[in-house]
C-alpha positions in Angstrom: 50.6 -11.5 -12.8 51.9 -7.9 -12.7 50.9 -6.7 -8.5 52.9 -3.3 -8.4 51.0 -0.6 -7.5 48.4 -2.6 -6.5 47.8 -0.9 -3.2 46.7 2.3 -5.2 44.0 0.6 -7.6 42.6 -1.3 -4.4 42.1 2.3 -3.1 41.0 3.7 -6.7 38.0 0.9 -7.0 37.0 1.1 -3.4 36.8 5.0 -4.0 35.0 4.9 -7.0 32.8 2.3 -6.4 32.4 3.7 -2.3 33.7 -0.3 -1.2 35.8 0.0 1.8 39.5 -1.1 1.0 38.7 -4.3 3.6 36.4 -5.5 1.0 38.5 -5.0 -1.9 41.5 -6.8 -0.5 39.3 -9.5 0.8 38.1 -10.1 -2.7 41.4 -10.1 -4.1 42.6 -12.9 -1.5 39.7 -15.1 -2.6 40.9 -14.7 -6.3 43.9 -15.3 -5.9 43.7 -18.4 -3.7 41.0 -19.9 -6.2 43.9 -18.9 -9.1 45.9 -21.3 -6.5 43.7 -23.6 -6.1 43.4 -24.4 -9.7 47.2 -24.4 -10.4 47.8 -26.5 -7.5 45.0 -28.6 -7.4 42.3 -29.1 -4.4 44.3 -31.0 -2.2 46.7 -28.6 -1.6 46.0 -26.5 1.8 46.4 -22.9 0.7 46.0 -19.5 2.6 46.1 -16.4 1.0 47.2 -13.0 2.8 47.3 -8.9 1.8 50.7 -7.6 3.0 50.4 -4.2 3.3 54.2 -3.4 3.4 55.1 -5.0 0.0 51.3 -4.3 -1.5 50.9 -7.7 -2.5 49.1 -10.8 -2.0 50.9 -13.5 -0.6 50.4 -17.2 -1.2 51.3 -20.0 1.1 51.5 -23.4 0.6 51.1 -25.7 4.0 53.1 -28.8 4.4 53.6 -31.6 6.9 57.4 -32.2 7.8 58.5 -35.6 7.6 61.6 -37.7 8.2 62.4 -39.3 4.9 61.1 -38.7 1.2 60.1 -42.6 1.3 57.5 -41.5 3.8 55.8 -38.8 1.8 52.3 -39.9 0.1 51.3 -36.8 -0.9 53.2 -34.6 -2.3 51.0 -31.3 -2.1 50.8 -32.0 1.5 54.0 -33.3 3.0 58.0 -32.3 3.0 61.0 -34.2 3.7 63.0 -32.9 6.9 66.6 -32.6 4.5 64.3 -29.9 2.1 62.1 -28.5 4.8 65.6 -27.2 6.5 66.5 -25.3 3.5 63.3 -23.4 3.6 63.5 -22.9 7.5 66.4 -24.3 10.0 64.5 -24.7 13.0 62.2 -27.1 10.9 61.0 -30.6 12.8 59.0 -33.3 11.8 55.4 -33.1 12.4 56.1 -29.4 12.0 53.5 -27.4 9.4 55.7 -25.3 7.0 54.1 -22.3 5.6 55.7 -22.0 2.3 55.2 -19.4 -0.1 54.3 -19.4 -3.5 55.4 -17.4 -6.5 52.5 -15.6 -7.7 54.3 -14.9 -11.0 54.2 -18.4 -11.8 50.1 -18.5 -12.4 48.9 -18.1 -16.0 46.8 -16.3 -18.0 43.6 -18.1 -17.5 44.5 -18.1 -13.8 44.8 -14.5 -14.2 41.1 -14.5 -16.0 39.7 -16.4 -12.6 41.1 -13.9 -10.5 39.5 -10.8 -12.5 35.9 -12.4 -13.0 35.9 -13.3 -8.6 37.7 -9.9 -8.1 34.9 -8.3 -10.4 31.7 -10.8 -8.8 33.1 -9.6 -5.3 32.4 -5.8 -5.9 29.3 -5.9 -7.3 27.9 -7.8 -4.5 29.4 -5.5 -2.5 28.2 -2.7 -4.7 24.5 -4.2 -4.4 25.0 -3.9 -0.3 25.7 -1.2 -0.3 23.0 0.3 -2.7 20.2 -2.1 -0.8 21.6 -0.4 2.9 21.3 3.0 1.3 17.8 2.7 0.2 16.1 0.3 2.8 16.9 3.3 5.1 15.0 5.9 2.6 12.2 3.4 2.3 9.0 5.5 2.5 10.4 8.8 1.4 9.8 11.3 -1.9 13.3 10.6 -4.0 13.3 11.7 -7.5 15.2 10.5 -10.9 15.3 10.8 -14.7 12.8 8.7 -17.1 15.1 6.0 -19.0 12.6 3.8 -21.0 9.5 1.9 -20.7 9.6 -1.4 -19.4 6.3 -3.8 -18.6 4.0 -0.5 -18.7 6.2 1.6 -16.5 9.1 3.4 -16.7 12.6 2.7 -15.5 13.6 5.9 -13.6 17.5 6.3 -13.1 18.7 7.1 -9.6 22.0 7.8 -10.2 23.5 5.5 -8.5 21.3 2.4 -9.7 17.6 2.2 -11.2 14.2 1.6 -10.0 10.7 0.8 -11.4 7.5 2.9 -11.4 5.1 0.1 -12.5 1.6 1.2 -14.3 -0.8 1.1 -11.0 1.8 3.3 -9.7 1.3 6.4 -12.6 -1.6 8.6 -11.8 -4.0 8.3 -14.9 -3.5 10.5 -17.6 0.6 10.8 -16.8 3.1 10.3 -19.6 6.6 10.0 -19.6 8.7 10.4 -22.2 13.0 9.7 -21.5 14.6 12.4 -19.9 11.8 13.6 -17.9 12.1 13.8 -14.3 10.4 12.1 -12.2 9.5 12.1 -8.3 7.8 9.6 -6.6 7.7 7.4 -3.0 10.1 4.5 -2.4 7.7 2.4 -1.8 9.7 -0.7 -1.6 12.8 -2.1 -1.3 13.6 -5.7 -1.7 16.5 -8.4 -2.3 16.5 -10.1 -5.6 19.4 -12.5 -7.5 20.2 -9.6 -9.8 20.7 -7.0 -6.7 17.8 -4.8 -4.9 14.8 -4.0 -6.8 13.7 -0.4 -5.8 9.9 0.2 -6.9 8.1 3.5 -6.8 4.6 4.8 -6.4 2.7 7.8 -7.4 -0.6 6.8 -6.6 -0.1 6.0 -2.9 -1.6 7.5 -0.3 1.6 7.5 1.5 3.1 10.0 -1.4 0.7 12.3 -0.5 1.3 12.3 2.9 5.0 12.7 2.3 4.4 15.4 -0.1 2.3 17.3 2.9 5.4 16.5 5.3 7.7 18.3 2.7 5.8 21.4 2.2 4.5 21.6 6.3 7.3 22.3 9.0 3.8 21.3 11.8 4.0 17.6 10.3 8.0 17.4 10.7 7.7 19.3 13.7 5.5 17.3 15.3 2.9 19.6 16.2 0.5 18.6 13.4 -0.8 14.8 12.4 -2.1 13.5 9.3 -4.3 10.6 11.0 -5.6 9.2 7.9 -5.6 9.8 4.4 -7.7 8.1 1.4 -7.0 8.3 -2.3 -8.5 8.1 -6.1 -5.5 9.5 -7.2 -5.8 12.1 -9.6 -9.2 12.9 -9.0 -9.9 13.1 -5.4 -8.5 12.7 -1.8 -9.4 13.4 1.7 -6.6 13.8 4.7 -8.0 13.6 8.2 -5.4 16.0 10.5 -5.0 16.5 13.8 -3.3 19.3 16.4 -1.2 18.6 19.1 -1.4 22.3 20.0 -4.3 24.1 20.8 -2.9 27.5 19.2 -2.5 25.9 15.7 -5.1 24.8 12.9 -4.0 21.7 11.4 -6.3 22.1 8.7 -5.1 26.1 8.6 -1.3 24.7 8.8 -1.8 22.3 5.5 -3.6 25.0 3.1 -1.3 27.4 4.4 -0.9 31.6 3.5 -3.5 32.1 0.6 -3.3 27.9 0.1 0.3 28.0 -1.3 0.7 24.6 0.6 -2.4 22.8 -0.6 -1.6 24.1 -4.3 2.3 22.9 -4.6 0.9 19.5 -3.1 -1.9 19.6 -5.6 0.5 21.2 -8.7 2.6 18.0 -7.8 -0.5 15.5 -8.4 -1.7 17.0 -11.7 -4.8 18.9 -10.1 -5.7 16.2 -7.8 -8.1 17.4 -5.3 -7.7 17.8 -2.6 -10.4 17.8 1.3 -8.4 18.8 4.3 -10.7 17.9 7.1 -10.3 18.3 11.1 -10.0 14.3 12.4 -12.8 14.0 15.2 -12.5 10.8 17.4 -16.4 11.0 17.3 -17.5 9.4 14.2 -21.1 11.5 13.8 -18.7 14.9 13.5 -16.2 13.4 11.5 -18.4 12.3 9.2 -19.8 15.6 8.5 -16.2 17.0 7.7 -15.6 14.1 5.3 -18.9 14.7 3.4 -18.3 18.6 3.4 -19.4 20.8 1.4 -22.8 18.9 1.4 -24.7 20.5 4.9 -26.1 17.2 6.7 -29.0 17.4 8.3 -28.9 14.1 10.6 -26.4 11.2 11.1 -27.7 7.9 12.5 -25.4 5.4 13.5 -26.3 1.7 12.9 -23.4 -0.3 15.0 -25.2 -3.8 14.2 -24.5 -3.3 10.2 -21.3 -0.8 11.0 -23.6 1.6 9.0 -23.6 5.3 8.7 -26.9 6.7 7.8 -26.5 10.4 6.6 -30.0 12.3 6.1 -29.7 15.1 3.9 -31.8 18.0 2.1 -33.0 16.9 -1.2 -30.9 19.4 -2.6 -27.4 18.5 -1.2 -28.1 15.0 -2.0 -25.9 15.1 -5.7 -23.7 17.4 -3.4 -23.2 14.5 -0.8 -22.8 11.8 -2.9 -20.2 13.9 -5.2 -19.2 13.7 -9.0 -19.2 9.2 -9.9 -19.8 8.7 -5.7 -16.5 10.1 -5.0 -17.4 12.5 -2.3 -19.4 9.5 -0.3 -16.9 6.7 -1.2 -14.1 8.3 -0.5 -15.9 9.4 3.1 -16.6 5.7 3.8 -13.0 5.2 3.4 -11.9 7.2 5.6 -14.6 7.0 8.6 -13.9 3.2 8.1 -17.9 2.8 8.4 -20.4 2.1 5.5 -22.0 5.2 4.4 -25.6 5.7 3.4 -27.1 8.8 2.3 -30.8 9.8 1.7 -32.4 12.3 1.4 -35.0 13.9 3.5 -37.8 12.9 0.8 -36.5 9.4 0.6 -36.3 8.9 4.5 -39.7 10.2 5.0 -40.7 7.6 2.3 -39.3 5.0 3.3 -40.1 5.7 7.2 -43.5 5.0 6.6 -42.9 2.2 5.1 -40.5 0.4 7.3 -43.7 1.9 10.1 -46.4 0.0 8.2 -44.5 -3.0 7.5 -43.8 -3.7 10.8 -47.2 -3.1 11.9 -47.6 -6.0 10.2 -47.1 -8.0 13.6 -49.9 -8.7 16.0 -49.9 -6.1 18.8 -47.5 -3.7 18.0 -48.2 0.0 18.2 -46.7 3.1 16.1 -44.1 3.3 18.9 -42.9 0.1 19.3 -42.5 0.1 15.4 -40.7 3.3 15.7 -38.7 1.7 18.0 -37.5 -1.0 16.2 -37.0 1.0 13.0 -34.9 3.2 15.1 -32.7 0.3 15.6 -32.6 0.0 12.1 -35.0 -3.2 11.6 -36.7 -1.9 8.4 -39.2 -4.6 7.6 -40.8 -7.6 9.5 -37.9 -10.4 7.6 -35.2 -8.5 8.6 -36.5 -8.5 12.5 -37.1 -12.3 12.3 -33.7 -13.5 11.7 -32.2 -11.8 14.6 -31.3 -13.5 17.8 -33.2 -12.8 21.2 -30.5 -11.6 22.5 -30.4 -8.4 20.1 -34.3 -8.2 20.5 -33.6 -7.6 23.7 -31.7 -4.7 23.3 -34.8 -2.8 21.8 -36.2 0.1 23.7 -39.8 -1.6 24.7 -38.9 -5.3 24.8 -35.7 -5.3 27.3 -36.4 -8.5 29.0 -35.7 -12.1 28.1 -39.9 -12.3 28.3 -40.7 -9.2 26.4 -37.4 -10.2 23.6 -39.0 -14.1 23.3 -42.8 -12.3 23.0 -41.4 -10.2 19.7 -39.4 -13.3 18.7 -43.0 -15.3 18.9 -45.0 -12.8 17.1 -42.6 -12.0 14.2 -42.1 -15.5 13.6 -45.9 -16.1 13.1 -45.9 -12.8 10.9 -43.5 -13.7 8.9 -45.6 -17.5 8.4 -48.7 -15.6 7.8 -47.3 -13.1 5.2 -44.6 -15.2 3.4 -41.0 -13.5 3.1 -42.0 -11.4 0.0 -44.8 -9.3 2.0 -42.5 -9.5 5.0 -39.1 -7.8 3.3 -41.6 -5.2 1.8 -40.7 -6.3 -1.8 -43.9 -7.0 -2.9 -46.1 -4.8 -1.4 -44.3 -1.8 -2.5 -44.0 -3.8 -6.2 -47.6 -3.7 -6.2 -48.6 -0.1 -5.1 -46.1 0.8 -7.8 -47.6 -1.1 -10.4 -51.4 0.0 -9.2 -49.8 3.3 -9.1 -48.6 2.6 -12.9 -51.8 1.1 -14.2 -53.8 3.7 -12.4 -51.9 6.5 -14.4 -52.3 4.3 -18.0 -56.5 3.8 -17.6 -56.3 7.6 -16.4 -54.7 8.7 -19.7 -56.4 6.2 -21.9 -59.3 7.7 -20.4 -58.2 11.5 -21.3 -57.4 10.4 -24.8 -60.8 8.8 -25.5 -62.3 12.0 -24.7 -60.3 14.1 -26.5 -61.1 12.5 -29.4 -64.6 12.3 -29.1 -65.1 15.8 -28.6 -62.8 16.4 -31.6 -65.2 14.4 -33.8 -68.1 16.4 -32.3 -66.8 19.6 -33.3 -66.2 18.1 -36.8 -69.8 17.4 -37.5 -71.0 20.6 -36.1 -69.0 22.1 -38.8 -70.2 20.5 -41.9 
């Protein structure tokens, strides 16, 4: 095997492939002592070392010194004294002799080992150095060209290696043809058999926080927070920011002069848009940014079922709710509390009949009902499956006498009426279906006439 000028490839690959020389020589060793190793066989005890001053790798062969070739029993481990002298003069028995092998003498498959271990070495090395690079860039915007389309994404070429934008992470209506460039969050990196697996996102929330980050010096600097953000990506979002400084807007900061900001951040997501609200630690104002532009007219909050009720005019309701629910789911989201909105119509509705429902218990005035409804106990069921310990709680009945009262007399309503009356299920079932029969005999009614007075008029004219 031909070594010369082997210190300047070892320098060549480590600067081409960015391996650090150590690694390279240490992969070299390891070849050639496996070349060794299969010339010599596996008994033989082998080291393998880089001199530096000849640019080679040496090869040593260790062997135990004995007195007499009668006492040798194997030969890839021991010496006799008389041959061990002509290899070093101040050799003794028991001594271990270091003896160095002729790297010349290994053939061509030998030659073959070495290059596929030098080869195995690098790209491990290669992969490490890849996987350290990226792990730290975890979490950021990096960019790359469209290769091909693999599993319903798109392999996206980093350069250096690839990585995978699967389907859930392409914003709907995106398409990607090779050569296209593409930028999206590292949204993972992890260790696999075949080296790190990089995979992207465009649909994360995360990338549009990063986008913000990019185009707002307030969010690098510090001074501005995006607290929360919620997706549907590429129809909607909401980002809930926050000041550190009193003198700056965060939500001023994000749109930016004439919404240049907001519109490269939205340019970016294909039109996505985009609600920049003021984060409130009080959930009744922050609710009212999330829902904006709708105007709310009343926010109740309902901690037992982690309910937001949201009253609104009858014509912001659609407003509120927002195109497919968007506007109202993607508020829930973000508030983290379930959001319920009606309108001031509906409330009023069904008010009186939570009111009258209730009533339905022996002794209990409008302003107790009120009072439980307020609590948000909207029929006489619903009341009886709750502990005396939350009855208790109720303006009117604080008291474990008053609390075990209610509990009585709910309890015998609920007996009396049977769980359909109770819930308010059939009772509003059947006014609607008076309601509807009412309306049918009405018009039945209108019809019959009509055509009676139509046959009058008919025989006054003959």
């Amino acid at each position: 095997m031909n070594f010369s000028e082997l210190s300047r490839v070892i320098d060549a690959v480590g600067k081409d492939k960015g391996i650090s020389r150590e690694i390279v020589i240490e992969a070299l060793e390891q070849a050639m002592l496996m070349a060794a190793r299969k010339k010599l066989g596996p008994t033989a005890e082998l080291e393998a070392h880089w001199n530096n001053e000849i640019g080679e790798v040496e090869i040593f062969q260790f062997k135990k010194v004995v007195a007499h070739d009668n006492q040798i029993s194997d030969d890839d481990r021991e010496i006799a004294l008389d041959e061990a002298k002509k290899l070093d003069d101040e050799a003794k028995v028991d001594d271990e002799l270091g003896i160095k092998l002729e790297t010349v003498n290994f053939g061509r498959i030998d030659a073959q080992t070495a290059r596929q271990i030098i080869l195995q070495k690098v790209r491990d090395a290669e992969r490490d150095i890849i996987y350290k690079e990226f792990i730290g860039r975890k979490g950021q915007i990096i960019s790359g060209i469209a290769r091909r389309s693999e599993r319903g994404g798109i392999i996206v070429d980093l350069g250096k290696t690839e990585a995978f934008l699967p389907r859930q992470g392409i914003i709907q209506g995106e398409q990607y043809k090779p050569g296209d460039r593409i930028q999206a969050l590292l949204e993972d990196v992890a260790e696999t058999n075949r080296g790190p697996q990089l995979m992207l996102s465009r649909t994360s929330p995360r990338y549009l926080i990063a986008l913000f980050e990019m185009e707002v010096p307030e969010i690098s600097e510090e001074v501005v927070e995006i607290r929360l953000c919620v997706r549907e990506p590429g129809e909607r979002a909401k980002i809930a920011v926050y000041s550190n400084d009193r003198d700056v807007d965060p939500v001023g900061a994000c749109v930016g002069m004439k919404g240049i900001r907001v519109q490269n951040v939205v340019q970016e997501l294909r039109g996505e848009k985009i609600d920049i609200i003021p984060w409130n630690e009080d959930v009744t104002v922050f609710v009212r940014s999330a829902l904006a532009p709708a105007e709310i007219s009343m926010v109740r909050v309902i901690p037992a079922t982690n309910t937001l009720e949201i009253v609104v005019e009858d014509d912001q309701l659609s407003l509120a709710i927002g195109r497919k629910g968007q506007n109202v789911r993607l508020a829930s989201q973000i508030t983290g509390w379930k959001v319920d909105i009606l309108s001031k119509s509906k409330l009023d509705l069904r008010t009186k009949s939570a009111i009258a429902n209730l009533k339905h218990i022996d002794g209990l005035t409008d302003t107790l009902a009120q009072s439980i409804y307020q609590c948000g106990f909207l029929n006489v069921l619903d009341l009886s499956k709750q502990s005396v310990e939350t009855l208790a709680r109720i303006p009117g009945f604080e008291g474990e006498g008053a609390a075990q009262e209610l509990k009585k007399k709910v309890d015998h309503a609920v007996k009396t009426l049977g769980e359909e009356v109770a819930s308010g299920i059939v009772k509003e079932e059947a006014k609607a279906s008076d309601s509807s029969k009412a309306t049918l005999a009405d018009a039945d009614n209108r019809l019959k006439e009509a055509i009676a007075s139509a046959n009058n008029k008919g025989d006054g004219n003959e």
